[in-house]
py3Dmol code that shows the C-alpha trace and the ligand (Angstrom):
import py3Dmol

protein = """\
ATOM      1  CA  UNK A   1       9.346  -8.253  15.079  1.00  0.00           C
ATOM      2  CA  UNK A   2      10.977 -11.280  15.335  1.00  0.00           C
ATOM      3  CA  UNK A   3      13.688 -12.948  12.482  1.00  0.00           C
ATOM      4  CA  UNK A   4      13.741 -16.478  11.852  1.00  0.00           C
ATOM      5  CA  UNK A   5      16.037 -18.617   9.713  1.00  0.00           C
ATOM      6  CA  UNK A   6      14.869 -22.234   8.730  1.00  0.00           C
ATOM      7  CA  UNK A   7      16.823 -24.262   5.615  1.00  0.00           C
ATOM      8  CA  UNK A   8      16.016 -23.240   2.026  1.00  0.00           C
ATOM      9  CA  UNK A   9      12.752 -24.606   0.727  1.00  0.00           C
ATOM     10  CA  UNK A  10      11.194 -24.964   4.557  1.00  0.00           C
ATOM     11  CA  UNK A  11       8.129 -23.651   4.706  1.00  0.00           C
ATOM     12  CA  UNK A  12       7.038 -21.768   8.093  1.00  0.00           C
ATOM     13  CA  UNK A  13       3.446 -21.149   9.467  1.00  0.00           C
ATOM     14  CA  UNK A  14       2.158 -18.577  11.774  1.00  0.00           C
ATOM     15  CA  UNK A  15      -0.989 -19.304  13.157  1.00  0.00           C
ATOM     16  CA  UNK A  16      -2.332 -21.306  10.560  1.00  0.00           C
ATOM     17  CA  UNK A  17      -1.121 -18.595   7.995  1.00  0.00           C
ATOM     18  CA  UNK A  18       1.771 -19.396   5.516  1.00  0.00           C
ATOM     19  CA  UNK A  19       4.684 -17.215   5.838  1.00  0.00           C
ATOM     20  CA  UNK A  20       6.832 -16.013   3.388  1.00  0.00           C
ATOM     21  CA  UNK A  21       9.980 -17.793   3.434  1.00  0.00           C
ATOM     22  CA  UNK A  22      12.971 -16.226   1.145  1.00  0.00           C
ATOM     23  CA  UNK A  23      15.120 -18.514  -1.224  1.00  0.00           C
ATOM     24  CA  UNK A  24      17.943 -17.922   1.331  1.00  0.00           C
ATOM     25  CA  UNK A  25      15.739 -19.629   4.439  1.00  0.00           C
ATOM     26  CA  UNK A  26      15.158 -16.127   5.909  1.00  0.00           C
ATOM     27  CA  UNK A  27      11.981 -15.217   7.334  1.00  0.00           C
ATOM     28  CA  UNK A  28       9.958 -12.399   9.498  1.00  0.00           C
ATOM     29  CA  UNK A  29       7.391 -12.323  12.014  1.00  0.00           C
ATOM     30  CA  UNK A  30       5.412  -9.459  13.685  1.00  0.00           C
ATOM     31  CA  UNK A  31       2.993  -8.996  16.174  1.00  0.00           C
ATOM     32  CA  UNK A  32       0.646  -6.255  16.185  1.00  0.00           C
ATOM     33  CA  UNK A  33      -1.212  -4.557  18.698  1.00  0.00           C
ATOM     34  CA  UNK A  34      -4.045  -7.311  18.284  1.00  0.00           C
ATOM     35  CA  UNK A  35      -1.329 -10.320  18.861  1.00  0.00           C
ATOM     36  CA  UNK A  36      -3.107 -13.102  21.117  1.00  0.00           C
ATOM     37  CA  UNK A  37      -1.121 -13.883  24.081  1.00  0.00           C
ATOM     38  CA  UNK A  38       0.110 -17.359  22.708  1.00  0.00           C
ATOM     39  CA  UNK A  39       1.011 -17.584  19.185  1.00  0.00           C
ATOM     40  CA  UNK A  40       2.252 -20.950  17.102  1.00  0.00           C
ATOM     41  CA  UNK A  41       4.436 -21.448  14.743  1.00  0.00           C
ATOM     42  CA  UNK A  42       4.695 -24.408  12.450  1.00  0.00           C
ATOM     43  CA  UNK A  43       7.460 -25.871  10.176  1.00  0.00           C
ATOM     44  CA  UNK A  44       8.090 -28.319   7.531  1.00  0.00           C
ATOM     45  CA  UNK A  45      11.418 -29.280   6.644  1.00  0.00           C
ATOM     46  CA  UNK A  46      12.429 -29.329   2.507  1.00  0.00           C
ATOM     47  CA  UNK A  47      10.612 -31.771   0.580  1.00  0.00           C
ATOM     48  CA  UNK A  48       8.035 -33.312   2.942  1.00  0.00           C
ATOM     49  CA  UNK A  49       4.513 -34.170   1.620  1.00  0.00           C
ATOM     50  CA  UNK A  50       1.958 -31.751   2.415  1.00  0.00           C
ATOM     51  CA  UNK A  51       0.240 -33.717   5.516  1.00  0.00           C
ATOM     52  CA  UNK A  52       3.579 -34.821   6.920  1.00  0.00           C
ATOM     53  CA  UNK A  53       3.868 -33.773  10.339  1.00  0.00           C
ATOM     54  CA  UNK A  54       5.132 -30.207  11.172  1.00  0.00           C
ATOM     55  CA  UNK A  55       7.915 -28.977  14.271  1.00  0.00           C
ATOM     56  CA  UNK A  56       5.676 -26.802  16.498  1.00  0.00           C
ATOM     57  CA  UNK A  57       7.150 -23.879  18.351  1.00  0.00           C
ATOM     58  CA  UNK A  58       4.712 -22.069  20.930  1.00  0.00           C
ATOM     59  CA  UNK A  59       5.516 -18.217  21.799  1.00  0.00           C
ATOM     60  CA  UNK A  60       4.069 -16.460  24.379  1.00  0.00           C
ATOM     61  CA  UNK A  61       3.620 -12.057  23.260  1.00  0.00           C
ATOM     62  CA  UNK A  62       3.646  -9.752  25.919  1.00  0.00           C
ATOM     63  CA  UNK A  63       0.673  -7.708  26.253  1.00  0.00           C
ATOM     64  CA  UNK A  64       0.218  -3.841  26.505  1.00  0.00           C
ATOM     65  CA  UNK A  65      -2.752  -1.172  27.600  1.00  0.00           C
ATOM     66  CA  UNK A  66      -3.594   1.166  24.889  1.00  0.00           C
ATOM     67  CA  UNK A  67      -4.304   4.334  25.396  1.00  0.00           C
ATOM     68  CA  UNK A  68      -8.505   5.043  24.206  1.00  0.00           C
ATOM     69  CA  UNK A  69      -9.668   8.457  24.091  1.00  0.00           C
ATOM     70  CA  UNK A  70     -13.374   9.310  23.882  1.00  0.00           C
ATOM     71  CA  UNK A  71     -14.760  12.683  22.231  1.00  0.00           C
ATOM     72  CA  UNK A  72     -18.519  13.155  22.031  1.00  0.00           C
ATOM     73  CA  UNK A  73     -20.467  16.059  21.126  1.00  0.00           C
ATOM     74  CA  UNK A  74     -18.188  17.155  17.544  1.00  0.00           C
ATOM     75  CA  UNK A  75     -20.239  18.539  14.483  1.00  0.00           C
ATOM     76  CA  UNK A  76     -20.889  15.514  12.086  1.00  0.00           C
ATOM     77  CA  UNK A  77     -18.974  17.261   9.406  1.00  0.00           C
ATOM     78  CA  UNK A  78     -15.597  17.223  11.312  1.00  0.00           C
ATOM     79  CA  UNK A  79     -16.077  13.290  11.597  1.00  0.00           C
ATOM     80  CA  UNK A  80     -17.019  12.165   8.825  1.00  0.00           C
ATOM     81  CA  UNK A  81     -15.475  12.970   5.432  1.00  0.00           C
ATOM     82  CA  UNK A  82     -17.619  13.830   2.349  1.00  0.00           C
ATOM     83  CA  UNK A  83     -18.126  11.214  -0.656  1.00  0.00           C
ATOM     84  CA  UNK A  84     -15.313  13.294  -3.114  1.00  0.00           C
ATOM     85  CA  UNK A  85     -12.559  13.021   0.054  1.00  0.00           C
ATOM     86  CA  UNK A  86     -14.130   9.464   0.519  1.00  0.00           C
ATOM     87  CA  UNK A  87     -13.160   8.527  -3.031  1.00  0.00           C
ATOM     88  CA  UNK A  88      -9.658   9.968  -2.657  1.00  0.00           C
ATOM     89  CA  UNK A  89      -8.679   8.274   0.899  1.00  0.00           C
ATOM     90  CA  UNK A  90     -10.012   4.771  -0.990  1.00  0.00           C
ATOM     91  CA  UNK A  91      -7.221   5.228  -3.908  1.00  0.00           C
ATOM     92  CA  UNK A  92      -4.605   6.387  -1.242  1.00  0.00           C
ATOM     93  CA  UNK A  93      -5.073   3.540   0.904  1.00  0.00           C
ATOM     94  CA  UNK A  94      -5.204   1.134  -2.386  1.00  0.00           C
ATOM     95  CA  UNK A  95      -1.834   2.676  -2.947  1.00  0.00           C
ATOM     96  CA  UNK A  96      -0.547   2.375   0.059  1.00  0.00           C
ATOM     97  CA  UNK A  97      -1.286  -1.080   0.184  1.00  0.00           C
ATOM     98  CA  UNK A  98       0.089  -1.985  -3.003  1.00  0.00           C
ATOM     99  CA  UNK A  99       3.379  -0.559  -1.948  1.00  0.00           C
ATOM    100  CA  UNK A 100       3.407  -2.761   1.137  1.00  0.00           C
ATOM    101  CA  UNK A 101       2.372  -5.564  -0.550  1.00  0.00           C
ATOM    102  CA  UNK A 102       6.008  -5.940  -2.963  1.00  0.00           C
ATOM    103  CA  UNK A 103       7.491  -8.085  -0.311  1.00  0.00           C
ATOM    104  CA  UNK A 104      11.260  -8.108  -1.856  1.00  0.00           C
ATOM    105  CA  UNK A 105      13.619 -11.112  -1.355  1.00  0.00           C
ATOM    106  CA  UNK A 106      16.556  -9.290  -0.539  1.00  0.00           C
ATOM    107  CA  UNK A 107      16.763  -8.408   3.198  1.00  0.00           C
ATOM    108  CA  UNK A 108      17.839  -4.883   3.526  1.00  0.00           C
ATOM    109  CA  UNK A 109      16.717  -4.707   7.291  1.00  0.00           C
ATOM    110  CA  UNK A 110      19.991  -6.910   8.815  1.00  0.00           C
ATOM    111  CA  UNK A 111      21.587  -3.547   9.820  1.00  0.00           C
ATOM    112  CA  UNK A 112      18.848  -2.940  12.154  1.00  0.00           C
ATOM    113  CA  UNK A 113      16.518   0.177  12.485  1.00  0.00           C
ATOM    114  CA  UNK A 114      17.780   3.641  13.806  1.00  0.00           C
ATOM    115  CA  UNK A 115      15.481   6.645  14.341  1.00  0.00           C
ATOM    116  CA  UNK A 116      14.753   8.760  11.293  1.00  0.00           C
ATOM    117  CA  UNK A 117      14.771  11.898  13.167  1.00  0.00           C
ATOM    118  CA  UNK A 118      14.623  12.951  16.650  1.00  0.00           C
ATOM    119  CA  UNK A 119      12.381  15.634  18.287  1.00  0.00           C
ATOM    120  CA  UNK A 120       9.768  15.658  20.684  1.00  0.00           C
ATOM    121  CA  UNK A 121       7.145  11.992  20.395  1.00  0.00           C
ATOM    122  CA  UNK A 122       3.775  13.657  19.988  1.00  0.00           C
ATOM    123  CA  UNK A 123       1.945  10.510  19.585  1.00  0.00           C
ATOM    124  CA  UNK A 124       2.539   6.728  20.165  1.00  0.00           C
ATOM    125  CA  UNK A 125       1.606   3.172  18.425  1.00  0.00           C
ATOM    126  CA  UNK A 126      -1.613   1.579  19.050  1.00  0.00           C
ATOM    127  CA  UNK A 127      -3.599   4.749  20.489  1.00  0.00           C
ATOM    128  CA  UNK A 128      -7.209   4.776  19.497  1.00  0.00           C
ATOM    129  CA  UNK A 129      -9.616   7.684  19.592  1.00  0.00           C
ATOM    130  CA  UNK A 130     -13.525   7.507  19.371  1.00  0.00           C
ATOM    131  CA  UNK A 131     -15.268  10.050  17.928  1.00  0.00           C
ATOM    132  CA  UNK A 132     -19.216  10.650  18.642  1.00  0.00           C
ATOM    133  CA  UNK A 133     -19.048   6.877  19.613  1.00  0.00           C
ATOM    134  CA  UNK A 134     -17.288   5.452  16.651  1.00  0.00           C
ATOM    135  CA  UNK A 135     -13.842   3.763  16.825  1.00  0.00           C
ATOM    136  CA  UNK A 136     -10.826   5.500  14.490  1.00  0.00           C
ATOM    137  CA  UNK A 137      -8.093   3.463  12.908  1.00  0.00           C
ATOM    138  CA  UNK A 138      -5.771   2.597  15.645  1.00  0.00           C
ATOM    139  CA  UNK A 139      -2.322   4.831  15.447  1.00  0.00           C
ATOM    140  CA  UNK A 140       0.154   2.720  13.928  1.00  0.00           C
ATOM    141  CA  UNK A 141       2.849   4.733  14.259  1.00  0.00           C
ATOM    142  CA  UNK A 142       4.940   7.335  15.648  1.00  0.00           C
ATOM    143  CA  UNK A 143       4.915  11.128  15.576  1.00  0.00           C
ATOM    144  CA  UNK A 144       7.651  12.971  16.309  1.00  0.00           C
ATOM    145  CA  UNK A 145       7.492  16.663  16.385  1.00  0.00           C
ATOM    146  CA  UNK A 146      10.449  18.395  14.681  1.00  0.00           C
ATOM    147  CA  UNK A 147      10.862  22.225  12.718  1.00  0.00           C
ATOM    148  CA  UNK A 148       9.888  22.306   9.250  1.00  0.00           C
ATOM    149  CA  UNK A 149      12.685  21.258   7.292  1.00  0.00           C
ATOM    150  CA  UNK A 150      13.926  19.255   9.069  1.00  0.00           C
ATOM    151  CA  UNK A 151      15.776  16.390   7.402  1.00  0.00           C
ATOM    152  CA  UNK A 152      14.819  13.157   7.450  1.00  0.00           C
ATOM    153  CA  UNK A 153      16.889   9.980   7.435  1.00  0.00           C
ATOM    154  CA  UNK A 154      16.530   6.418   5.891  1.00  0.00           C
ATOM    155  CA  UNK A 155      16.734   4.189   9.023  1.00  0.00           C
ATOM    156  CA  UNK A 156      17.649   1.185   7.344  1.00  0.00           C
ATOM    157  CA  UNK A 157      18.607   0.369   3.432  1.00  0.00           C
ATOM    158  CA  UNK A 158      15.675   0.266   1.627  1.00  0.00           C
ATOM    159  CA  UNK A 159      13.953   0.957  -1.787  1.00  0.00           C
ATOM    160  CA  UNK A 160      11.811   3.581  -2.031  1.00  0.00           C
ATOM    161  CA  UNK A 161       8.329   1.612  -3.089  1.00  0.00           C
ATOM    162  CA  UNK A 162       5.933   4.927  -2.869  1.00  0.00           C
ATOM    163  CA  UNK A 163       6.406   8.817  -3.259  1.00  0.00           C
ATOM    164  CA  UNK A 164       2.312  10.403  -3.189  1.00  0.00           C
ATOM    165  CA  UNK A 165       2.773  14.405  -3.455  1.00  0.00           C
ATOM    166  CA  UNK A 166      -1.118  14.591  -2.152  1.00  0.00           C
ATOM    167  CA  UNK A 167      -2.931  12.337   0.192  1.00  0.00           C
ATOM    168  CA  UNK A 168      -5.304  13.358   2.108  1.00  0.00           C
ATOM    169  CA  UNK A 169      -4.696  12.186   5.643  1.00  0.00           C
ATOM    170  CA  UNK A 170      -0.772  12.112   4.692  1.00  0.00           C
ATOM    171  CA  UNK A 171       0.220  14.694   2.551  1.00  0.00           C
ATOM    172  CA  UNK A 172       3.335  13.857   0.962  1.00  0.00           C
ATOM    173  CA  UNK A 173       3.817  10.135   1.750  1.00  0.00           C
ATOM    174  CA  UNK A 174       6.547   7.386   0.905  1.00  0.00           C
ATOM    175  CA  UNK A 175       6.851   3.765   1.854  1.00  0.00           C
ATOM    176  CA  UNK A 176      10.487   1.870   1.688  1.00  0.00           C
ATOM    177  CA  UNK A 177      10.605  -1.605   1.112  1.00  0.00           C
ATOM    178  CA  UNK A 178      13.443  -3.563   3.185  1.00  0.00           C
ATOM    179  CA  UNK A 179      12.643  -6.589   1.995  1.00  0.00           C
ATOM    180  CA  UNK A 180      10.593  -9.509   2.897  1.00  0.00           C
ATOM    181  CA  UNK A 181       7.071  -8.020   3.586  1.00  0.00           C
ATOM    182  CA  UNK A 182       9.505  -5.236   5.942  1.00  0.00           C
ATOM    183  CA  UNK A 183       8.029  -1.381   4.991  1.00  0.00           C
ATOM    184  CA  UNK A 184       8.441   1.964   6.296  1.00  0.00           C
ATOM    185  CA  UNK A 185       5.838   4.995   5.867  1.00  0.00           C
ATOM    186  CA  UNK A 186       6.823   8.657   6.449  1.00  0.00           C
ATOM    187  CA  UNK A 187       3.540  11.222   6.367  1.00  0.00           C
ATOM    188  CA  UNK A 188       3.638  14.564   6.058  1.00  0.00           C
ATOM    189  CA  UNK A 189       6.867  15.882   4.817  1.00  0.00           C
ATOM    190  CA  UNK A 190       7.543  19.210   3.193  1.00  0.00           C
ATOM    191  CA  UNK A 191       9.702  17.954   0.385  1.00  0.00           C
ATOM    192  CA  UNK A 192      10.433  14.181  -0.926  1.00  0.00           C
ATOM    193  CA  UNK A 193      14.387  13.801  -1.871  1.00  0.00           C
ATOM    194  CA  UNK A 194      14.105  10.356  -3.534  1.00  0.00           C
ATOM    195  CA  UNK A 195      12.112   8.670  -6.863  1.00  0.00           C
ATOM    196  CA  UNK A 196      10.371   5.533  -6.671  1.00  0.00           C
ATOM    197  CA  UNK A 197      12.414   2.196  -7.150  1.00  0.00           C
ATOM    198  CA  UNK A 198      15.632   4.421  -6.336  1.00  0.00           C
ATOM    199  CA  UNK A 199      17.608   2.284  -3.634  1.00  0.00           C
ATOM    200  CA  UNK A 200      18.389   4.491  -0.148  1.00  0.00           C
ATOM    201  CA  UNK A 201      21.305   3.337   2.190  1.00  0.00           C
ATOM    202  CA  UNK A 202      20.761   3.819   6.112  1.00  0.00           C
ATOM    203  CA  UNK A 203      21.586   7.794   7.296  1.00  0.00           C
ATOM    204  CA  UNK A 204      20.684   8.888   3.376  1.00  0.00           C
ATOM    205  CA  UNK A 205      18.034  12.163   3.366  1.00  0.00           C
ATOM    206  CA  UNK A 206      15.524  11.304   2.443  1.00  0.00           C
ATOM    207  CA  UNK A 207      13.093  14.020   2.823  1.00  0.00           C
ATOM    208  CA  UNK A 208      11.992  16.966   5.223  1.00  0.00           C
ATOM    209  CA  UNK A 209       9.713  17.228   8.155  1.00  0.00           C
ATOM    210  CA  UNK A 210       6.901  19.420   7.265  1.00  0.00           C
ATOM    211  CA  UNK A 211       2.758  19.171   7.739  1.00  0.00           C
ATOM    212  CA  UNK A 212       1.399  18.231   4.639  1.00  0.00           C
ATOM    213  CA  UNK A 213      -2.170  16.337   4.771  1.00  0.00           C
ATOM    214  CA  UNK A 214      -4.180  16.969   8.017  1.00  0.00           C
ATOM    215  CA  UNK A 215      -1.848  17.845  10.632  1.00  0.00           C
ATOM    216  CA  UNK A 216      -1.710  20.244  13.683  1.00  0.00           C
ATOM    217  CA  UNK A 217       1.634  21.517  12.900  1.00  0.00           C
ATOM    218  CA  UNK A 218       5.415  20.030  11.096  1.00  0.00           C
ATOM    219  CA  UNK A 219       6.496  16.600  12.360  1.00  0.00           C
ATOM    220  CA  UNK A 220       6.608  13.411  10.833  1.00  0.00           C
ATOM    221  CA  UNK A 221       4.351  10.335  11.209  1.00  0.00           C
ATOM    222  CA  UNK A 222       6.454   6.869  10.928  1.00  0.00           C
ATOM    223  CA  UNK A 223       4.719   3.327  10.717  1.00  0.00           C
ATOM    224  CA  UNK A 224       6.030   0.174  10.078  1.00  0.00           C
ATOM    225  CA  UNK A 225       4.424  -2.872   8.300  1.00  0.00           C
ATOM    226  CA  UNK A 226       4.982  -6.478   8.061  1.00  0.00           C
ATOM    227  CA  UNK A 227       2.713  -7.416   5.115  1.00  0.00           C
ATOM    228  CA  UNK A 228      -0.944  -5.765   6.426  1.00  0.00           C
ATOM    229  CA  UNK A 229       0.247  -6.120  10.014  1.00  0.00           C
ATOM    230  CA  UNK A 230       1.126  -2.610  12.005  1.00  0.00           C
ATOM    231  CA  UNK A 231       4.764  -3.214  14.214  1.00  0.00           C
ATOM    232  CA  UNK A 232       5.543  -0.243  16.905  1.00  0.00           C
ATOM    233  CA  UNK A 233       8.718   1.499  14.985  1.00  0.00           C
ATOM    234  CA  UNK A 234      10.142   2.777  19.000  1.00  0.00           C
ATOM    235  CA  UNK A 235      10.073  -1.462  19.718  1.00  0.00           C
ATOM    236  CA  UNK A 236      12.560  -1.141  16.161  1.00  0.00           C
ATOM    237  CA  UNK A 237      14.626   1.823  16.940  1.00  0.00           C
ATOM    238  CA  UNK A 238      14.695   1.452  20.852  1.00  0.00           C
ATOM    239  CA  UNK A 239      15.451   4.677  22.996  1.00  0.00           C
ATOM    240  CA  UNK A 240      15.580   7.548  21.071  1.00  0.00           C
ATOM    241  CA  UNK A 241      19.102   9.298  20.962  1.00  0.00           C
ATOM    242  CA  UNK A 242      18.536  13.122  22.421  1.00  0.00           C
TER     243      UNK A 242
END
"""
ligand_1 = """\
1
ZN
Zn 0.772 9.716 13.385
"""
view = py3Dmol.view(width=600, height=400)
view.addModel(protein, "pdb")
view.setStyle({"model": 0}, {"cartoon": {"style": "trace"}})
view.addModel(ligand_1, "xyz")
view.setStyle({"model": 1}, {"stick": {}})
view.zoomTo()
view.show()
């Protein structure tokens, strides 16, 4: 993720897209693990005509090898889920894109990100698994194994935009909004401390690790979204503090 200030009323493009630009000049940027090698950004200062000729910046993204697992051979039932779960992973995925969607103007992210618990990383962003030769959701996220119970902290100030007591990949879900396009999921807790549109200050509980929705055993999955676009939370929180 990268932060970018231009003066108020600029407008900003990443490739060819618009970017949302806050009344105070503020603005975010994040690659995902699809980013192309070279990426441009465009901008127009305050008050120029639509056509008038933009500043061009050119960035070049590091690229990284994603780990691709390949299982063949499982029963058809364990891969793909029946119409009624069908119908109930479409609403939880309308949610959660809703709730990532809100896109706030006030940036709660400036204090940076810490970890929102430490324990054991179980699984890392961008792995992919194909099942009987079909390609799974990339995993946008982190897990991070930890006892049940375990409290959970806000890594940044936030407001909480989602609390779900039942999905069905993700149990008992909520997304924070930090603020321009900025959001945090946590999957799988045991119990949810906070209410929707309550505000949460960095090192707050906010809930506790648990296994809710499908998982293995109690830790917590954590993604973070720019708008639609997946960001790897470690590249966020660097190291993790034993
Ligand atoms: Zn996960």
């Amino acid at each position: 993720m990268l932060r970018g200030h231009v003066a108020p009323g600029a407008r900003v493009w990443v490739e060819g897209a618009a970017v949302k630009v806050a009344p105070d000049g503020g603005f975010l940027i994040g690659f995902s693990r699809t980013a192309p090698p070279r990426v441009t950004i465009e901008m127009a200062a305050p008050g120029t005509l639509q056509d008038a000729p933009r500043v061009t910046h050119t960035l070049d993204v590091g690229q990284r090898d994603y780990e691709i697992q390949r299982i063949d051979g499982l029963p058809d039932a364990q891969v793909s889920p029946g119409p009624a779960a069908l119908d109930r992973i479409a609403r939880d995925s309308a949610a959660i894109k809703t709730a990532r969607l809100r896109a706030s103007d006030t940036p709660l992210f400036t204090g940076g990100f810490h970890w929102p618990l430490t324990g054991t990383m179980t699984g890392i962003y961008g792995s992919q698994r194909i099942l009987n030769g079909a390609p799974r959701s990339p995993h946008l996220g982190v897990d991070i194994a930890a006892p049940q119970g375990t409290p959970l902290l806000a890594p940044a100030d936030g407001v909480v935009a989602l609390v779900h007591d039942d999905m069905f990949f993700t149990g008992k879900t909520l997304i924070l909004d930090h603020g321009h396009g900025l959001t945090s999921v946590y999957a799988h807790m045991s119990h949810i401390r906070v209410e929707e549109g309550e505000s949460v200050t960095a090192g707050q509980v906010i809930a506790t690790v648990g296994q809710s929705g499908r998982a293995t055993g109690p830790h917590l999955h954590w993604g973070v979204h720019l708008g639609g676009v997946g960001l790897d939370p470690a590249l966020l929180a660097g190291t993790m503090p034993p």
